[in-house]
C-alpha positions as CSV (number, residue, x, y, z in Angstrom):
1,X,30.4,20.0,8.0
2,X,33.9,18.7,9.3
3,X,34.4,15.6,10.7
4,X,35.0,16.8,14.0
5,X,31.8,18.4,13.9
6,X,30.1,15.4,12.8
7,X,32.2,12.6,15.5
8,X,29.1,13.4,18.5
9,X,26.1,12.5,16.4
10,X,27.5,8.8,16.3
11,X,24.5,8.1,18.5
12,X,22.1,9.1,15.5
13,X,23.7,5.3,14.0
14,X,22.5,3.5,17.3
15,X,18.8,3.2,15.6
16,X,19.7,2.3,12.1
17,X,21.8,-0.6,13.5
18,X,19.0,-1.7,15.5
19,X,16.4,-1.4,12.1
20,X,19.2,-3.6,10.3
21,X,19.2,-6.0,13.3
22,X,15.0,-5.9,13.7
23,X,14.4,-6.6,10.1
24,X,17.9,-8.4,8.2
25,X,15.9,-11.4,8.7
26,X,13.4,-10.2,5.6
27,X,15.9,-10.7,3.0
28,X,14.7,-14.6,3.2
29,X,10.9,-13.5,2.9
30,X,8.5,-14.8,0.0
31,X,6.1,-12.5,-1.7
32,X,2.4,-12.7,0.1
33,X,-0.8,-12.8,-2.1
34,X,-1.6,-9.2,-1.1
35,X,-1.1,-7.4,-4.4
36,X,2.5,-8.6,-4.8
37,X,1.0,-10.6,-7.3
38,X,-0.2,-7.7,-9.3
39,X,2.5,-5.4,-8.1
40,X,5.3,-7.5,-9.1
41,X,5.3,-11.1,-10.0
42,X,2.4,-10.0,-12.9
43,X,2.9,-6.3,-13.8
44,X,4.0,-6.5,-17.1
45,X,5.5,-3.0,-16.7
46,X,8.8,-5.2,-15.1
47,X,8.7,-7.6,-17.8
48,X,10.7,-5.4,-20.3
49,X,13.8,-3.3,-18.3
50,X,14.1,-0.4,-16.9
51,X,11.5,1.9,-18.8
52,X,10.7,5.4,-17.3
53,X,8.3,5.9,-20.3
54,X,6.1,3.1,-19.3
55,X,6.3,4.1,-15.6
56,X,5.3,7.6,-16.5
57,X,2.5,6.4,-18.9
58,X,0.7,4.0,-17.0
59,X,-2.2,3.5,-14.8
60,X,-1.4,0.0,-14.2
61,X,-2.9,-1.0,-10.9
62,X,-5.4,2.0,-11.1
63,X,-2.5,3.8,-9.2
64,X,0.0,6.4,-10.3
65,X,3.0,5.5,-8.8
66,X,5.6,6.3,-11.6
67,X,8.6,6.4,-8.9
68,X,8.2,3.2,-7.5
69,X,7.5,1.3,-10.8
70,X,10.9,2.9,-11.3
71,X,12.5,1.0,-8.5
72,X,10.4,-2.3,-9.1
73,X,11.6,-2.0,-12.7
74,X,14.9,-1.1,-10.6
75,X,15.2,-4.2,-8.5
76,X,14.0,-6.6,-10.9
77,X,16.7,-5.6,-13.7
78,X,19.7,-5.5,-10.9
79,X,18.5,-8.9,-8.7
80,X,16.1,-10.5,-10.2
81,X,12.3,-11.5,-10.2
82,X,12.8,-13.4,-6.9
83,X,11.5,-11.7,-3.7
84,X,15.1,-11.2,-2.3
85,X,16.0,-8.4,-3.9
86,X,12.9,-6.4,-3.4
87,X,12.6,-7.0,0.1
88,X,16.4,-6.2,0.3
89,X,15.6,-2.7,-0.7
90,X,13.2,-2.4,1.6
91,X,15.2,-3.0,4.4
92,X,18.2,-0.2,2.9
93,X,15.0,2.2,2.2
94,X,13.9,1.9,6.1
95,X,18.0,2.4,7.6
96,X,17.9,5.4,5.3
97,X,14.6,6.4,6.4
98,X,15.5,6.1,10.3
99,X,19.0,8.0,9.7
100,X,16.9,11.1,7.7
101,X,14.5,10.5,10.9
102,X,17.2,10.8,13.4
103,X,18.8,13.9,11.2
104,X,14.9,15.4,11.7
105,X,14.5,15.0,15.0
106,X,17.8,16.7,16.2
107,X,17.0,19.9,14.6
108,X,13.6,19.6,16.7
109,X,14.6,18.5,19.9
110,X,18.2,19.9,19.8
111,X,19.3,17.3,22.0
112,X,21.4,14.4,19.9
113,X,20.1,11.4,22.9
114,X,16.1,12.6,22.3
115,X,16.6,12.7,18.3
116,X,18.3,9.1,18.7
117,X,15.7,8.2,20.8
118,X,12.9,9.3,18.4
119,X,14.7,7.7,15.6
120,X,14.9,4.5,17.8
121,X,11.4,4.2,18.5
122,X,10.6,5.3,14.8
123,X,12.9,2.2,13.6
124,X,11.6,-0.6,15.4
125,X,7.7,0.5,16.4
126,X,5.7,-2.8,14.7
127,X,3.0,-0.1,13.3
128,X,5.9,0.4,10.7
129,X,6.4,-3.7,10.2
130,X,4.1,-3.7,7.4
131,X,5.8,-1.2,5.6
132,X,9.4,-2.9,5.9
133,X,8.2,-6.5,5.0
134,X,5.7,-6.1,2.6
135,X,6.9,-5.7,-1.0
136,X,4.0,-3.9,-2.3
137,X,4.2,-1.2,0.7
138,X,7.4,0.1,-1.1
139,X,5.6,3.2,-2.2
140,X,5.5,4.1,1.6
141,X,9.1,3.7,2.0
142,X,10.3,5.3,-1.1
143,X,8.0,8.5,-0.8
144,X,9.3,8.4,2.9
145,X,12.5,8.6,1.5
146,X,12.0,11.6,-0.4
147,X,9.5,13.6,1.7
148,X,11.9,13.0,5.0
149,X,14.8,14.2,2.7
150,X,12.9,17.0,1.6
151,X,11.9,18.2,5.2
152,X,15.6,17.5,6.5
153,X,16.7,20.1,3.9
154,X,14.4,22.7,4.5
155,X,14.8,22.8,7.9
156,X,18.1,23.1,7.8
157,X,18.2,25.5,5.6
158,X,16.8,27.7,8.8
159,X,14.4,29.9,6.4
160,X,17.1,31.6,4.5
161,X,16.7,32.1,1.0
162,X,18.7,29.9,-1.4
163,X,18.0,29.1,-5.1
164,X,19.9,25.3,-5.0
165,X,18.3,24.6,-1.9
166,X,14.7,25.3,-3.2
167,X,15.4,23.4,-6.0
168,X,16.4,19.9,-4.2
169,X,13.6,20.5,-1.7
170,X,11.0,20.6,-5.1
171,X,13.0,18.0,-6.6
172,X,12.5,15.9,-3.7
173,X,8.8,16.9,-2.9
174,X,7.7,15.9,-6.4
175,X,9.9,12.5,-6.5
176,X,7.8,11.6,-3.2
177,X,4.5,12.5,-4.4
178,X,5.1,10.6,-7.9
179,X,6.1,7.6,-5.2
180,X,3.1,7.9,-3.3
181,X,0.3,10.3,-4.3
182,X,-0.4,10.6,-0.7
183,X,2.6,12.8,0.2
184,X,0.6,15.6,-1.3
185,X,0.6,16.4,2.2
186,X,4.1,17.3,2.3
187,X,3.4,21.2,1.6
188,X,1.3,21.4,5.2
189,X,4.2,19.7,6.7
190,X,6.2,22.6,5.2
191,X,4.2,24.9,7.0
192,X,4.2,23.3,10.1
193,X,8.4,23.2,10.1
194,X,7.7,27.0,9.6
195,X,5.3,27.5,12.2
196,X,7.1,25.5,14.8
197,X,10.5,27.7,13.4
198,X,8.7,30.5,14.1
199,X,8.2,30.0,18.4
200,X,12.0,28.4,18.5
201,X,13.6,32.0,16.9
202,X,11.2,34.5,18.2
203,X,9.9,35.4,14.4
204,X,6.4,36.6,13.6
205,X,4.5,33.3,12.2
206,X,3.2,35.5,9.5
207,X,7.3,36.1,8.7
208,X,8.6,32.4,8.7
209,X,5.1,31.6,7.0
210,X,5.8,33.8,4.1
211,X,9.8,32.6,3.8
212,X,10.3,30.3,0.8
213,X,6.6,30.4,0.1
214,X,7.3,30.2,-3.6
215,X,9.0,26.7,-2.8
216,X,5.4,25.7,-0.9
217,X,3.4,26.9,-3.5
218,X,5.1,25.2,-5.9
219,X,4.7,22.0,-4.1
220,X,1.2,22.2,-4.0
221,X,0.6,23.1,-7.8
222,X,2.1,20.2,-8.5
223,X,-0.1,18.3,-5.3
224,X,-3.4,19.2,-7.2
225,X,-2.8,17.1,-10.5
226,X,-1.2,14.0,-8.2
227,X,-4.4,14.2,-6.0
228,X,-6.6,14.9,-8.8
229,X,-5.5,12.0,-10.8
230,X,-5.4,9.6,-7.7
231,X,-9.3,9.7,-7.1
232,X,-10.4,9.7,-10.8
233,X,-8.5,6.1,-10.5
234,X,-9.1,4.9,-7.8
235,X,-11.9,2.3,-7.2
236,X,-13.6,0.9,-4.0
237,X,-12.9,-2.3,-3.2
238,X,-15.2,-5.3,-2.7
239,X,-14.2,-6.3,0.7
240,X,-17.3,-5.1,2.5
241,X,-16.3,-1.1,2.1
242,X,-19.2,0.8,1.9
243,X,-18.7,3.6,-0.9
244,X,-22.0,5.0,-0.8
245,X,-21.8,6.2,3.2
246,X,-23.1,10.0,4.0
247,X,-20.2,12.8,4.7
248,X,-21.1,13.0,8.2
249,X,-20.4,9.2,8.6
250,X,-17.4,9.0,7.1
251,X,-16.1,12.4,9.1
252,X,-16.9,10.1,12.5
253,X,-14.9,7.0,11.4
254,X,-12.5,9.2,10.4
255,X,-12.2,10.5,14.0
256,X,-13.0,6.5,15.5
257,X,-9.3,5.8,13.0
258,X,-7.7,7.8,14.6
259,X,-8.0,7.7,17.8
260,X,-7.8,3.7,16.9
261,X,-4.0,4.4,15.8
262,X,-3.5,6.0,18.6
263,X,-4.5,3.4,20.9
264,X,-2.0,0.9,18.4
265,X,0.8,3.2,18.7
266,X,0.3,3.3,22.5
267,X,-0.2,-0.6,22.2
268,X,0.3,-2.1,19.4
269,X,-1.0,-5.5,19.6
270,X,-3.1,-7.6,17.6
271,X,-1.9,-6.0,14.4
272,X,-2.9,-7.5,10.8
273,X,-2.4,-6.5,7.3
274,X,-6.0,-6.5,6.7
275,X,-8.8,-5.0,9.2
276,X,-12.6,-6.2,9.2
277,X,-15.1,-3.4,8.1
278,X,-16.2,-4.1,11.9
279,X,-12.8,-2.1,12.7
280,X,-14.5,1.6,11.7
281,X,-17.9,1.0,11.0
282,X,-19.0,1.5,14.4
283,X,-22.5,3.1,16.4
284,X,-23.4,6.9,15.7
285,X,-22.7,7.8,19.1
286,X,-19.5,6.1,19.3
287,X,-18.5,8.1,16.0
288,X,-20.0,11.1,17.2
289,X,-17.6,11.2,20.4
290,X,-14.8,10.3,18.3
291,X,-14.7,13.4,16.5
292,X,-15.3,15.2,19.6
293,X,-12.3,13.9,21.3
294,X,-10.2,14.1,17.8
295,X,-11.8,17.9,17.7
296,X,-10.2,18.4,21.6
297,X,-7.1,17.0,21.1
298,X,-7.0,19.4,17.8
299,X,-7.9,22.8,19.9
300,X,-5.4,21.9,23.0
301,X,-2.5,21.5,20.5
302,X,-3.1,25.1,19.0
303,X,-3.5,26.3,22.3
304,X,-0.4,25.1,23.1
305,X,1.3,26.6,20.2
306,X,3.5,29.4,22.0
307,X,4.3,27.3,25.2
308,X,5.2,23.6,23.7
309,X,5.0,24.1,19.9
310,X,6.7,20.9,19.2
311,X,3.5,19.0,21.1
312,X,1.2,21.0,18.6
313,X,3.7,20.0,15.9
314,X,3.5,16.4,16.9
315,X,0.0,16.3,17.0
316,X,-0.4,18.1,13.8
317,X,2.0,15.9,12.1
318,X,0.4,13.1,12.8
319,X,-3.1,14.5,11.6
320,X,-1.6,16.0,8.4
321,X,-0.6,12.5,7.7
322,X,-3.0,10.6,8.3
323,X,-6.0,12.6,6.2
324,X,-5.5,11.2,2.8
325,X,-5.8,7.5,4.6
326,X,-8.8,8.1,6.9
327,X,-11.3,7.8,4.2
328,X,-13.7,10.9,3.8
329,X,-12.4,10.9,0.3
330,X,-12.8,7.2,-0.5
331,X,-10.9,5.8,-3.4
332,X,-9.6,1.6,-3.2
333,X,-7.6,1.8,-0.2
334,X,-8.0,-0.6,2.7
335,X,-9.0,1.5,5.6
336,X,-7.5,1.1,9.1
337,X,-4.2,-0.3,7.3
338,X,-1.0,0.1,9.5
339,X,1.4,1.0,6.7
340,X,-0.3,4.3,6.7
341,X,1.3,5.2,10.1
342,X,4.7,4.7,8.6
343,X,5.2,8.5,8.7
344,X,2.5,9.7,10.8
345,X,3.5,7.5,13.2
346,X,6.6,10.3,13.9
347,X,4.7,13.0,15.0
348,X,3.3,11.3,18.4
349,X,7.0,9.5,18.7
350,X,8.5,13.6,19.0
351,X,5.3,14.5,20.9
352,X,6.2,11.8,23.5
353,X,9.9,12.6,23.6
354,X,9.3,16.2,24.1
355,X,7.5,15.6,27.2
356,X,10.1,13.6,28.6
357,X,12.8,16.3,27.7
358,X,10.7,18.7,29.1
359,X,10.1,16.9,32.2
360,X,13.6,15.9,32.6
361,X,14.9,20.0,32.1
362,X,12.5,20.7,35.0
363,X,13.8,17.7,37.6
364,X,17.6,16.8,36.6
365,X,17.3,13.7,39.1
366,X,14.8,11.8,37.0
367,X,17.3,12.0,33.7
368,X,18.7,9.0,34.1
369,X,14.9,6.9,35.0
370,X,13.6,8.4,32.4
371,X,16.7,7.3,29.9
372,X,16.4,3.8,30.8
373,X,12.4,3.9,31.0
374,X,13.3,5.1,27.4
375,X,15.7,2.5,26.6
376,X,13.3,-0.4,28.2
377,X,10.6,0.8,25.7
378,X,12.7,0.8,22.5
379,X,14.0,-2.3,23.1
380,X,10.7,-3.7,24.2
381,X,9.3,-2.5,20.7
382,X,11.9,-3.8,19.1
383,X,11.1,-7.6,20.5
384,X,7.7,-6.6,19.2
385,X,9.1,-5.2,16.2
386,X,10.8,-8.5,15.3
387,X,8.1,-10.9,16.2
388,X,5.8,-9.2,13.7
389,X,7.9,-9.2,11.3
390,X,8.4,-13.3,11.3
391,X,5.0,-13.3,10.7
392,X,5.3,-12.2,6.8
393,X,7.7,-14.8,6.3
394,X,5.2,-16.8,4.4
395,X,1.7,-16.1,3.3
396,X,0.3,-19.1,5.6
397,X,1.4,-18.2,8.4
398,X,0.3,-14.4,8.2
399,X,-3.5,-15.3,7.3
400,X,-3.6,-17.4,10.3
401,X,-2.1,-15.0,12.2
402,X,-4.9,-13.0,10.8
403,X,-7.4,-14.7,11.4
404,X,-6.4,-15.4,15.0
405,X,-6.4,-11.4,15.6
406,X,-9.4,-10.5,13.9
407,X,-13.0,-11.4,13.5
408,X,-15.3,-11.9,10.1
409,X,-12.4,-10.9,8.1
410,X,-13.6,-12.2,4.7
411,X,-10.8,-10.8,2.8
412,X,-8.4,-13.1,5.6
413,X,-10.3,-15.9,4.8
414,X,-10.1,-15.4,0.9
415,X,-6.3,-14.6,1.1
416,X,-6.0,-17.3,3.3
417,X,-8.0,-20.1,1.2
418,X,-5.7,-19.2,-2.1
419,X,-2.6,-20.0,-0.1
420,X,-4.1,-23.3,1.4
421,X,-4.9,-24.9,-2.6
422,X,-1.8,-23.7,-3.5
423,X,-0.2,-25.6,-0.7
424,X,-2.8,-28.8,-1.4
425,X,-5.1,-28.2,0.8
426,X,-8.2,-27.5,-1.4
427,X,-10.9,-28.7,0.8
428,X,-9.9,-26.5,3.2
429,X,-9.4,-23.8,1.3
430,X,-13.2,-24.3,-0.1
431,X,-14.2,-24.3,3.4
432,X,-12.5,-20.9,4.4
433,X,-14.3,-19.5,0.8
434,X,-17.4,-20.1,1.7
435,X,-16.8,-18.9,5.8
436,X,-15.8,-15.2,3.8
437,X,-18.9,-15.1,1.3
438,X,-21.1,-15.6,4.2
439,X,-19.5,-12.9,5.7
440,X,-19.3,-10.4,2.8
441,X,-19.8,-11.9,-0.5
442,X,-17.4,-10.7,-3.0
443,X,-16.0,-11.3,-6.7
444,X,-12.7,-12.5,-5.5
445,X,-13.9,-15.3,-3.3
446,X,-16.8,-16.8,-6.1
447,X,-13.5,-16.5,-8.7
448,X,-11.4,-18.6,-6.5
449,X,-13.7,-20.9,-5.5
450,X,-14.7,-21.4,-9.1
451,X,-10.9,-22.4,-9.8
452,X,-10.8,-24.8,-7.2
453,X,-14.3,-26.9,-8.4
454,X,-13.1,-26.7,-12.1
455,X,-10.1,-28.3,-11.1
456,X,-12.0,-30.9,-9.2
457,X,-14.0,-31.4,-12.2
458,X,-17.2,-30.1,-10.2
459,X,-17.8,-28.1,-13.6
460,X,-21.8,-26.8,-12.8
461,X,-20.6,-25.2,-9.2
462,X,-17.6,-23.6,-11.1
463,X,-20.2,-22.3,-13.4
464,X,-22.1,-20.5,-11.0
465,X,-19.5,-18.9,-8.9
466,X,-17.8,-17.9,-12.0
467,X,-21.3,-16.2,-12.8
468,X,-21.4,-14.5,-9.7
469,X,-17.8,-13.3,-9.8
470,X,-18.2,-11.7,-13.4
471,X,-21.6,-10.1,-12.3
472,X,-19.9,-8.6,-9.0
473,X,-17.2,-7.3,-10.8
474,X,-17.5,-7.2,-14.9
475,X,-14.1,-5.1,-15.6
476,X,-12.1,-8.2,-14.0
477,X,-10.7,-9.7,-17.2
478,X,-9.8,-13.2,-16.0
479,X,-13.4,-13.7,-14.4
480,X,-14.3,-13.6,-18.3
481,X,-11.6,-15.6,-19.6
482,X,-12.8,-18.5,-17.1
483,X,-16.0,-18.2,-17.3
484,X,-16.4,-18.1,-21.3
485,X,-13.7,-20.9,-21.2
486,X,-15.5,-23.0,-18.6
487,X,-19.0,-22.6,-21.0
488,X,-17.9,-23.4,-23.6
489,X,-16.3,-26.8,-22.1
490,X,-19.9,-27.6,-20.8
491,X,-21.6,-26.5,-24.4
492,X,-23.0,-23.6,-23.4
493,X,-21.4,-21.6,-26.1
494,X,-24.0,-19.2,-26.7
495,X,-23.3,-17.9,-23.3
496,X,-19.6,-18.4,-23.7
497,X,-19.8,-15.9,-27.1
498,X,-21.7,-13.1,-25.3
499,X,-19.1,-13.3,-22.4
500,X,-16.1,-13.0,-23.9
501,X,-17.5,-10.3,-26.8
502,X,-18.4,-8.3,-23.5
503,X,-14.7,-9.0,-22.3
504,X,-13.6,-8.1,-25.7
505,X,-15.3,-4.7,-25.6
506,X,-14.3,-3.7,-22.1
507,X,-11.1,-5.2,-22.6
508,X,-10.4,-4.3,-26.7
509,X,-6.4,-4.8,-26.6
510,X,-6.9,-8.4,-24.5
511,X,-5.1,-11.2,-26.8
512,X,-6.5,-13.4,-24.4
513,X,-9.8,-12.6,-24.6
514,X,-9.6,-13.3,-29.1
515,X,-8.1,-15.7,-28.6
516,X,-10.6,-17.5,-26.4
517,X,-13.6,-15.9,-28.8
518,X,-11.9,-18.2,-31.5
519,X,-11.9,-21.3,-29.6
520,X,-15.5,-20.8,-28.8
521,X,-16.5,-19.8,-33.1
522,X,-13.9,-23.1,-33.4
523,X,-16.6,-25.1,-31.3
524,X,-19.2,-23.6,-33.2
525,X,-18.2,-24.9,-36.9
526,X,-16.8,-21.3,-37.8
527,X,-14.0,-21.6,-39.3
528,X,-14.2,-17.7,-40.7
529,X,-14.8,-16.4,-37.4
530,X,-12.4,-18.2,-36.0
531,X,-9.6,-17.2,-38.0
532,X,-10.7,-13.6,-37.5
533,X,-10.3,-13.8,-34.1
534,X,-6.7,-15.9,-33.6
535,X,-5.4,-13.0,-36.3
536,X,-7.0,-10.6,-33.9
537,X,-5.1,-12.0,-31.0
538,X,-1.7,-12.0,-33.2
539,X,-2.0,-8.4,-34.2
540,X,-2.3,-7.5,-30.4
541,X,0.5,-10.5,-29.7
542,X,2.4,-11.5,-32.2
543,X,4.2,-14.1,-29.2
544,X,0.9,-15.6,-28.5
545,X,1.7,-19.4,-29.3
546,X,-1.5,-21.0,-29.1
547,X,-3.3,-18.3,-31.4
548,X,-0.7,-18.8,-33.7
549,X,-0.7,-23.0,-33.8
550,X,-4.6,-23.1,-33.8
551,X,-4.8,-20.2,-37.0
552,X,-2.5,-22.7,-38.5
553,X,-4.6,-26.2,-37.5
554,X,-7.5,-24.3,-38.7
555,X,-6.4,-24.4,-42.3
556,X,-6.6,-28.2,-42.6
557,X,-8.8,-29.7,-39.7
558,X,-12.7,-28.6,-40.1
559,X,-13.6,-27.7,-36.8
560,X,-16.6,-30.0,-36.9
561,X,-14.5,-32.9,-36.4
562,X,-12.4,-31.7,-33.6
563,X,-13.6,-31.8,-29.7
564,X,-13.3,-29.2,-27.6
565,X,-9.5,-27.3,-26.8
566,X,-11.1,-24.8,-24.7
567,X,-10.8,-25.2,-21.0
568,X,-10.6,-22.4,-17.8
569,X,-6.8,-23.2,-16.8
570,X,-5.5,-22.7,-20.2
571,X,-7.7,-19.4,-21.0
572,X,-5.7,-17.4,-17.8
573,X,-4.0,-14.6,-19.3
């Protein structure tokens, strides 16, 4: 392609300069205690370069996301461990995201305005805030990335047969799907740029279906193992999800999501990073019409096919999308989450611009309404767009932004109570604590609550929510490092040993964990056992300080002449 050729799709740039103008202000963003912690600032797979052999090996996170532990690793080698960097790439993910969007659209809608238009409302909708501004939501970003490059090419590619061009679209398929399992989608959106290829060229759909289906097939070999290994790791969360519900009740908040998204996209207004249960759990008959409704929408669309096959493309876009997030497979997402939109969100954007084309081909005189009704909207969104975004400038103010938009969100009120000790505020934080354990009790709130008393010296209350936090959740390492620590500061070291033994065996590489079993033998007057365990924690750390300068005090100082060094701050891995 020439550059004459390429001089009228300047207006394809119009949306990625209003991205870079919605979201620069992100580069001055702090990380927000919503997994960035265990994403980034404490995932020791960034603590030692740039290691593809690591990123490939690991369930770190009980994810695999070997792609995007690439670019963490990535960002953290090139900019640094500061959240700059990482949101910086964010931002240059999204532009490239909106141009490949813009690219996208003009093969669909053949008309270089209604592809920048898509493109515009793709770049600034706030549904696709959280994606942009949260560090962890790179994964949605990256494997947007890749599928939207991999669906650009074979679209372009206008079903003809070519070996180099198969190869970049697998490349590409497999890069997004190692980014994000959930892009095991990507085949079925294959099929549907086929199908809708099919009605815009007059083929048979059996004869655009069948072109490049080695390329499709491919794809989806490799989708099985991603998907496959995605459920066997994933876990529910605490956060008032109920794993155990029936098929049929999962099926009809399934259908409640989405027509919920729906709504959001249409009006997208008291958004939050983190929904209540209250969000989809909702009456049988209220699920019940959901999926009749979802079902409708579903039979129009195919009805539609030969007439308007870019509205059944939208439609089926969006619901292609949206599956692996809806929960009838439940693994430990966060259901009703807005990032999840971040690509889904496209098919209803080309739905709604297709009707507008349509409806301006039919009445020329409404072209230019409709443009600026079109322009009023994107711009509009893009206000919105912005605003949301300020809210993840800091974690304080996007819990109480939470809080303000939703209702008994315990996980809000947890997030939110970390944040307000760290900012000196422990009281209060206690206070919110105890609001989100009345709501839903969970591990997570007993753990931090138990930090907070043990640093107030209120050592039996610490005690008893650490208790409650191992008991809700015994795989959680530092919930036994705390706990055993705290016991054995308040003589209970009889406990403390059968705690951290237990940590020990779920946990058998844990330096930590030895290291603390020694302190405790230490307390004891076991000098033997001690030592055993401190050379235990070397083997597994050779770095580990404190297990090295207490192997060595043990050699001179009998233990039954020392007081206690054990204590919960120091025991944090």
């Amino acid at each position: 392609m020439n550059a004459t050729s390429l001089k009228p799709l300047w207006p394809l740039l119009l949306p990625a300069i209003l991205a870079g103008a919605v979201f620069w202000q992100v580069g001055s963003f702090a990380f927000v205690n919503l997994d960035d912690d265990i994403y980034i600032t404490d995932n020791p797979l960034l603590q030692h370069g740039i290691s593809p052999a690591d990123a490939f090996a690991s369930d770190y996170a009980e994810v695999w996301i070997p792609a995007t532990w690439l670019s963490f690793m990535t960002d953290r080698a090139l900019q640094g461990p500061g959240p700059a960097g990482y949101h910086r790439t964010n931002l240059v993910l999204h532009i490239i995201n909106v141009l490949l969007v813009g690219m996208l659209c003009l093969r669909l809608l053949n008309n270089r305005w209604a592809a920048a238009a898509a493109a515009g409302i793709f770049a600034v909708h706030p549904l696709g805030v959280e994606a942009v501004c949260w560090v962890t939501a790179r994964k949605d970003l990256l494997s947007g990335t890749f599928a939207l490059g991999a669906m650009v090419i074979h679209v372009a590619g206008n079903g003809r047969r070519n070996t180099a061009r198969t190869v970049v679209v697998l490349l590409l398929a497999l890069l997004a799907m190692l980014a994000k399992p959930a892009m095991v989608v990507l085949p079925a959106w294959l099929v549907l740029a086929d199908a809708w290829r099919s009605t815009t060229t007059g083929q048979r759909l059996r004869t655009a279906l069948t072109r490049a289906w080695g390329t499709k097939l491919a794809i989806l070999l490799a989708a099985a193992p991603v998907a496959v290994v995605t459920i066997r790791l994933a876990k529910g969360t605490e956060y008032g999800l109920r794993t155990q519900d029936g098929l049929w009740e999962r099926m009809g908040q399934a259908g409640f999501m989405i027509l919920a998204w729906l709504g959001r996209i249409l009006w997208p207004r008291g958004l939050a990073p983190i929904y209540p249960p209250a969000s989809w759990e909702q009456p049988a008959g209220v699920l019940l019409v959901s999926v009749v409704m979802v079902l409708a929408l579903t039979m129009g669309a195919l009805l539609l096919a030969r007439q308007r096959p870019l509205l059944t493309w939208g439609w089926l876009w969006f619901l292609v999308g949206v599956a692996p997030a809806v929960g009838i497979v439940r693994g430990g997402q966060l259901l009703m989450s807005d990032r999840y939109l971040y690509l889904p969100l496209l098919g209803i954007v080309v739905f709604a611009v297709c009707v507008l084309q349509k409806l301006a081909g039919r009445r020329p005189g409404l072209l230019k309404p409709l443009a600026a009704a079109a322009l009023v909207v994107i711009l509009a969104l893009a206000v919105a767009g912005h605003r949301q975004a300020g809210l993840w400038r800091d974690p304080l103010l996007l819990w109480e932004h939470t809080l303000d938009v939703t209702t008994d969100n315990a996980t809000a009120h947890t997030n939110y109570a970390v944040v307000l000790n760290a900012n000196g505020r422990p009281d209060e934080a206690l206070a919110h604590l105890e609001t989100s354990l009345r709501i839903a009790p969970h591990s997570l709130a007993h753990y931090n609550a138990g930090n907070i008393l043990n640093a107030q010296g209120r050592l039996d209350e610490a005690v008893v929510h650490f208790r409650a936090a191992r008991r809700r959740n015994p795989e959680r390492l530092e919930f036994c490092l705390n706990l055993g620590a705290l016991l054995a500061r308040t003589g209970r070291t009889e406990e403390a040993l059968e705690v951290l033994r237990d940590a020990i065996r779920r946990h058998p590489q844990s330096a930590p964990a030895n290291y603390n079993l020694g302190l405790v033998h230490w307390l004891r007057g076991s000098r033997s056992a001690a030592q055993e365990a401190w050379r235990r924690a070397l083997v597994l750390d050779p770095g580990h300080v404190d297990a090295r300068r207490m192997l060595e005090r043990s050699r001179v100082i009998d233990p039954a002449t020392t007081s206690s060094p054990a204590n919960g701050d120091s025991s944090d891995p």
